[in-house]
N, C-alpha and C positions, 0 to 999 in steps of 0.2 A: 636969898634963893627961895624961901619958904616962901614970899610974897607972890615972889614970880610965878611961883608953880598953882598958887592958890588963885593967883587972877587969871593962868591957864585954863584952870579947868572953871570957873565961872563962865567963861568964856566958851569952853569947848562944848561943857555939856548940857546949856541951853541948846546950843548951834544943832549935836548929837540929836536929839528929842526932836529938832524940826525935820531932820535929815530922817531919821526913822518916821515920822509920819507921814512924809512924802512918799518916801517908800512903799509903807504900809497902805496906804489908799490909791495907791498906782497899779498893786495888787490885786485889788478888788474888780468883780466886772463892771458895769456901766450901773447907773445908781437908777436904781426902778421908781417909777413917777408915784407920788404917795397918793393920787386918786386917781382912777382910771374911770371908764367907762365902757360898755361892750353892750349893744342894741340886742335884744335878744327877740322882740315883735316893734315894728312902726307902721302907725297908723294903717292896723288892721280892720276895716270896715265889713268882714262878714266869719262867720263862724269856720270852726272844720270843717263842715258840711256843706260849704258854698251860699250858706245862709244870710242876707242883710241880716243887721240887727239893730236897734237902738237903746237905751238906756231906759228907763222906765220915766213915763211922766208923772212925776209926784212931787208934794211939795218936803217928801220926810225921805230923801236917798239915805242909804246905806249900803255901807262898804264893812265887807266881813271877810275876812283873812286869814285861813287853817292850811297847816301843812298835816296831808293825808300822809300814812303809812301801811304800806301793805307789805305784807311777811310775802316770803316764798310761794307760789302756787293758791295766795288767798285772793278774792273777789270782792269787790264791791256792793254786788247786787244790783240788780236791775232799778234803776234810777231814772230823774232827770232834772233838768232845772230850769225854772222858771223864769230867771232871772239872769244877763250876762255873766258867763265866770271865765276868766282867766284863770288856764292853767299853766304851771313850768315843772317840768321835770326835774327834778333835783339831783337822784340818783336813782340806777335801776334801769328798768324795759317794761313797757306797761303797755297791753293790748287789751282794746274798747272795741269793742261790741258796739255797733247804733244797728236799732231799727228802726230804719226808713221807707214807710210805706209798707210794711210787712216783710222787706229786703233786707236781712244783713249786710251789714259794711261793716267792716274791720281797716281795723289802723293801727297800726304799731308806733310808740312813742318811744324814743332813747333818753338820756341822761340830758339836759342840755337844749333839749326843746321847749318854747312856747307856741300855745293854743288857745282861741277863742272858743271853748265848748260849745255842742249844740244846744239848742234851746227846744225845749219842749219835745223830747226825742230822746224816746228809753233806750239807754244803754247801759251795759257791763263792762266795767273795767276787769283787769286781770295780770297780775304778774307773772312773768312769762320768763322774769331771767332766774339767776342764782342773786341773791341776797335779796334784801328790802326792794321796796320802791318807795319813795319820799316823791309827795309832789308839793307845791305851794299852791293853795286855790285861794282865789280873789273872788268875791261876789260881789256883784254891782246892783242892789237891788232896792228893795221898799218894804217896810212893814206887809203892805198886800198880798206881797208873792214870796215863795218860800225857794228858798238855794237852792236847797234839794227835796225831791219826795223821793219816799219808796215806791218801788209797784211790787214787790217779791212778797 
């Protein structure tokens, strides 16, 4: 009888264990794809500002990549840059200042935005929500020309 009962359960509690993970993974929601992807800018040809732009002609490009932080109610200061930058929003609400022609223009940025910055066009950035603002900046540029200047 002890055989019997012993080749039972060899028998049952493999069986048991497949039965339980069927179960278990029947439970689960739909299984999330391991890469995704989500366009955030496609083939953008001119700035925020309705700007053409192109890439600098040189034979030494560079590619320089900061993620800015701005605290609560803090500024950037009156800026600009020389060179193409891509920016993204990371987290936060960040409102920019351009002076266009001696004209303010203001823009407001959300979490989750990308932008082709102006080029050659002084402006202030400004945090405007509650927490930080994190942005990622891209700079497309050359030895020659500088990301950023100050003017302040």
């Amino acid at each position: 009888m002890r055989s019997v009962m012993s080749k039972h359960r060899r028998i049952l509690f493999p069986a048991s264990l497949v039965l339980f993970a069927a179960l278990v993974s029947g439970c689960q929601g739909p299984a999330l794809p391991l890469v995704s992807s989500e366009v955030v800018m496609d083939n953008e040809g001119q700035t925020i500002l309705q700007e053409d732009f192109g890439y600098p002609d040189t034979d030494e490009p560079q590619v320089t990549s900061s993620i800015v932080t701005l605290q609560e109610d803090a500024e950037t200061g009156l800026h600009l840059h020389e060179a193409p930058m891509y920016a993204y929003v990371m987290e936060g609400t960040l409102q920019v200042t351009y002076l266009v022609a001696g004209v303010e223009t203001i823009k407001v940025y959300e979490e989750g935005e990308a932008i082709m910055e102006g080029l050659d066009t002084p402006h202030n950035g400004k945090n405007i929500g509650e927490g930080p603002v994190r942005v990622l900046v891209v700079n497309m540029g050359s030895p020659d020309l500088e990301n950023t200047v100050m003017l302040d």
